[in-house]
N, C-alpha and C positions, 0 to 999 in steps of 0.2 A: 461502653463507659470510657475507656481509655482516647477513641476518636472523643468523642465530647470534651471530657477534658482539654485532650487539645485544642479545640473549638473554643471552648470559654475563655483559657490561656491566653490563647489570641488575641482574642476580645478584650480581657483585659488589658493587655500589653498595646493593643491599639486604642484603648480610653484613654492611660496613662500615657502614650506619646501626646491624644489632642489635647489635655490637659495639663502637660510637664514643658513638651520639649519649649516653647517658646518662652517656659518664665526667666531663662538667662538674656534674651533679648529686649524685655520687657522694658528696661531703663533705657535702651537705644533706642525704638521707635517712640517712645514715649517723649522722651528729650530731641527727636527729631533728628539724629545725627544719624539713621538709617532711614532709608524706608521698609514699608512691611515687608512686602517682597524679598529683598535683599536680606535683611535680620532672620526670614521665615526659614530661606537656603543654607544663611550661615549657623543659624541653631538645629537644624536639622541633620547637617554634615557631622557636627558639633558631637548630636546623640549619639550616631551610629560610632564613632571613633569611640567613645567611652565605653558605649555597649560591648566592644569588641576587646575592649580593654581589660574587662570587669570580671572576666574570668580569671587571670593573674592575679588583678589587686587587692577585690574584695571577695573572695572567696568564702570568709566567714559568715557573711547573711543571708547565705545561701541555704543553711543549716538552720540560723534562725527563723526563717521563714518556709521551711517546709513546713515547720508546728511540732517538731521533736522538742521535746523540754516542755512545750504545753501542755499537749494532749498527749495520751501513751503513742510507744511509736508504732503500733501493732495500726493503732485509726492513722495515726498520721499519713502510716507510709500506702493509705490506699486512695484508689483513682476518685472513689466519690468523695472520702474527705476533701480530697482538693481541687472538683469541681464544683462544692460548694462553697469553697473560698474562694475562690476565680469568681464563680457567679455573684456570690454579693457585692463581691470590689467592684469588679467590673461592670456592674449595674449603677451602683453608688457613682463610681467614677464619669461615666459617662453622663447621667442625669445632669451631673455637675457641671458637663463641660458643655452640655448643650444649653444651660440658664446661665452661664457665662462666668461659674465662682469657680476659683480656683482654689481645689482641695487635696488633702492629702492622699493620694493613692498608700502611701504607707500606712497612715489613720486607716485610710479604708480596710487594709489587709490586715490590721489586726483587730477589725472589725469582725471580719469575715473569718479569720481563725477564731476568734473567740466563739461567735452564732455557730459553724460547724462543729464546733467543738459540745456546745452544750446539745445542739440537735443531733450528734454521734453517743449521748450519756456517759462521754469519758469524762473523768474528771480533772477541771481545769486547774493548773499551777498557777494557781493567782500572784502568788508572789513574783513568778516568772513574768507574767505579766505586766504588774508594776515597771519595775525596777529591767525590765531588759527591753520593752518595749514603750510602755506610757512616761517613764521619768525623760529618756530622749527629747520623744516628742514634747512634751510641756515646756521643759526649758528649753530647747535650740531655739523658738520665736523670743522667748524673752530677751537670750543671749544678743540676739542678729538684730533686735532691735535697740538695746541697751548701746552693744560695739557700733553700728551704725551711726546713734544720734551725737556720740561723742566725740566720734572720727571727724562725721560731717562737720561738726563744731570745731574741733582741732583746724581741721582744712580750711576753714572758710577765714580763722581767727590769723594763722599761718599765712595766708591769701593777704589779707590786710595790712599786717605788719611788713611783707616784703615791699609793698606798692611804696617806691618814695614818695616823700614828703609834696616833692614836688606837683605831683599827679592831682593833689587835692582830693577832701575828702570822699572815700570811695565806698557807694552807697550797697545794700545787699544785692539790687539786682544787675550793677555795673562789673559786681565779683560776680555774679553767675556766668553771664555772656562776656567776659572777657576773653578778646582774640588772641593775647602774644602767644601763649602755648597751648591754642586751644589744638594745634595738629597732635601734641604729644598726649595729649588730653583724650583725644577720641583714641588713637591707637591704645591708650591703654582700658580706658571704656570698653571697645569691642574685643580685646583680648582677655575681659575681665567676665565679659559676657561669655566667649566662647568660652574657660575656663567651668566657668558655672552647667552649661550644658551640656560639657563635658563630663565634670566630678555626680550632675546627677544621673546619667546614664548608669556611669560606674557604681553609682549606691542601689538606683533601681533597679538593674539590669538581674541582676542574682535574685531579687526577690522575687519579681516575675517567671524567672528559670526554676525556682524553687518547686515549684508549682509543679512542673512538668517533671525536674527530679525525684521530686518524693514520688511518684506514682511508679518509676523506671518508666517513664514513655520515653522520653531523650537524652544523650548525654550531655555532661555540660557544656561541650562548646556547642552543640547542634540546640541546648535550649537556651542558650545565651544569643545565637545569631539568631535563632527563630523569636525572641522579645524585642532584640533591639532592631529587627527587619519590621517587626508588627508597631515597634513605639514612633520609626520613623514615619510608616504609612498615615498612623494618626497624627502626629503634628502637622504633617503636610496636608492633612485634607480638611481638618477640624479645629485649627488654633485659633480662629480668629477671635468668637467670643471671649475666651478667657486672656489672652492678648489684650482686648480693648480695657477690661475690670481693669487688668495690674498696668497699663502703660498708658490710661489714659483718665481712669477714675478713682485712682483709691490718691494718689498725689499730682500736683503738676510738676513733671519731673525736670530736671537741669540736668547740664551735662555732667557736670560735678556732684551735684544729688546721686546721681544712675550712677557715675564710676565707684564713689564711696560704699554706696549699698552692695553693689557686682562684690565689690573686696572683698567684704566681709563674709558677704555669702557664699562665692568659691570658699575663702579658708576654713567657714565651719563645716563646709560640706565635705571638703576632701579630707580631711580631718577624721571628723566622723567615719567616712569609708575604711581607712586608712587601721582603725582602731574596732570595726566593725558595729557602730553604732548606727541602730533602724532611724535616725534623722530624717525627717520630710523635706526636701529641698522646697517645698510651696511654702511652709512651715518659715522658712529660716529665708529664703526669700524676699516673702511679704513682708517677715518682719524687717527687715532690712530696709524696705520701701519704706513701710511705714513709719520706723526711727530717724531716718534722714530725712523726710518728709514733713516730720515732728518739727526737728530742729530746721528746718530752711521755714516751717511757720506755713506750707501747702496741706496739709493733711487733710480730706473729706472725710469726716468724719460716721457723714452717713455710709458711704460705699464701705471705711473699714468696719464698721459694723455688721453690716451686712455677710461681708465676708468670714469676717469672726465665729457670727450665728453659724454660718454654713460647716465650719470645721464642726464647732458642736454637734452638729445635728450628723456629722461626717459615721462616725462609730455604732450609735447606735442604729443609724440605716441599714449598715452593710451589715453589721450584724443580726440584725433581724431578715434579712433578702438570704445571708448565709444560711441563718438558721431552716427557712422554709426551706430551700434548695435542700437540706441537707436532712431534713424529714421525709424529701419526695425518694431520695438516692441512697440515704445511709441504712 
């Protein structure tokens, strides 16, 4: 059981890279100012740094996602409880990343804690639940889209007012592509990016580890390097579908669109870490795209839907995949 475990661990932490690492680049390929290639190396460099980080910084969600406080820790702290939350995530996660939606790995794992928990007959801390896991997630996309759409707007209004007089009336999309400081512009776009897949490494990286902690199969550095080794493999070999959804169909991005969104999303993400809070970087991401996407007037409305559904349907999947897992094993 304890090899297994590791096995699925893996698994997970390699869905969660194909479907994580590349959404800090998501606005640079998208806005053209990378190609995929280049954005694929530098978001993947990006993980591994965080990952290795995330042992220092965010050490508190490591606790919250073994499933102590949920479930008793007598089920918590064994091999098959958390090879049925490994297998639901990491089912869920993956299905995800091969139809192209980009979803919450986070969603998923309190998915998968929840289904193992009700297929183990411990009983669940629902309030724990609420309030330390589901309230996070609900608000951080409203948040990231709210701060996005009004930044974007501040920026773009700011933009305007600096142009003199002389320049003549300057229309929305002569403020998008505008050259004078577009070099300061992309450097801080791709440092906005690498920030982003940076802070989600460091938020994801402990939850992933958790997995392998609560069982004692590794310690925490040896399950920290063995997440963010497995999260890189998957970005590298399986980002491309969910890359195309966020950087080429849910808005058409600018390069000022992509920088404003990057902000925002680094800041509530490191944030969140920083303060121990289960935040979905897809979650506060998307939203992100999708607030400044709002406000520049690109929004596809069908792709963000689509999307949306997908988180819906994120929970109770992994939770039921837990759940069987967890009536084969528990």
């Amino acid at each position: 059981m304890l090899v297994l475990l590791l096995a699925t661990a893996v698994f997970l932490a390699f869905s969660n890279g194909a479907n994580d690492n590349f959404k800090g680049f998501a606005t640079i390929w998208g806005s053209g100012t990378l190609s995929y290639r280049t954005a694929l190396i530098l978001s993947n460099a990006a993980t591994l740094a965080g990952g290795i980080a995330s042992v220092i910084v965010a050490d508190g969600l490591i606790k919250q996602f073994s499933g102590r406080g949920l479930v008793e820790d007598s089920i918590a702290a064994t091999s098959a409880f958390s090879f049925a939350v490994a297998a639901g995530a990491g089912m869920t996660v993956m299905l995800a990343t091969r139809l192209g939606f980009p979803i919450s790995t986070t969603h998923a794992l309190v998915g998968g804690l929840t289904g193992a928990g009700l297929a183990s007959g411990s009983a669940l801390q629902w309030h724990a639940l609420g309030s330390g896991f589901m309230l996070p997630l609900l608000v951080s996309p409203l948040l990231s889209a709210t701060f996005a759409f009004f930044l974007y707007a501040l920026a773009r209004q700011l933009r305007r007012q600096l142009v003199p007089a002389a320049t003549g009336r300057m229309i929305a999309t002569e403020f998008e592509h505008a050259t004078a400081d577009k070099r300061a512009l992309t450097g801080t776009h791709i440092l906005s990016a690498v920030a982003i897949c940076f802070a989600r490494a460091v938020n994801d990286t402990p939850k992933l580890a958790a997995l392998m902690l609560g069982a004692g199969a590794l310690s925490s550095v040896s399950s920290a390097l063995a997440a963010a080794t497995a999260m890189v493999a998957g970005g590298w070999l399986l980002s491309r579908r969910v890359a195309e959804t966020m950087s080429l169909k849910i808005s058409d991005i600018s390069p000022v669109q992509g920088t404003t969104a990057n902000l925002v999303t680094a800041a509530l993400v490191l944030t969140a870490s920083r303060f121990g809070l289960p935040v979905s970087t897809t979650h506060v991401s998307v939203g992100s795209i999708i607030g400044s996407g709002a406000a520049a007037g690109r929004l596809d409305l069908s792709t963000t839907r689509n999307v949306l559904l997908s988180w819906i349907v994120t929970l109770p999947l992994s939770a039921a995949l837990a759940a069987v897992a967890g009536l084969l094993v528990i």
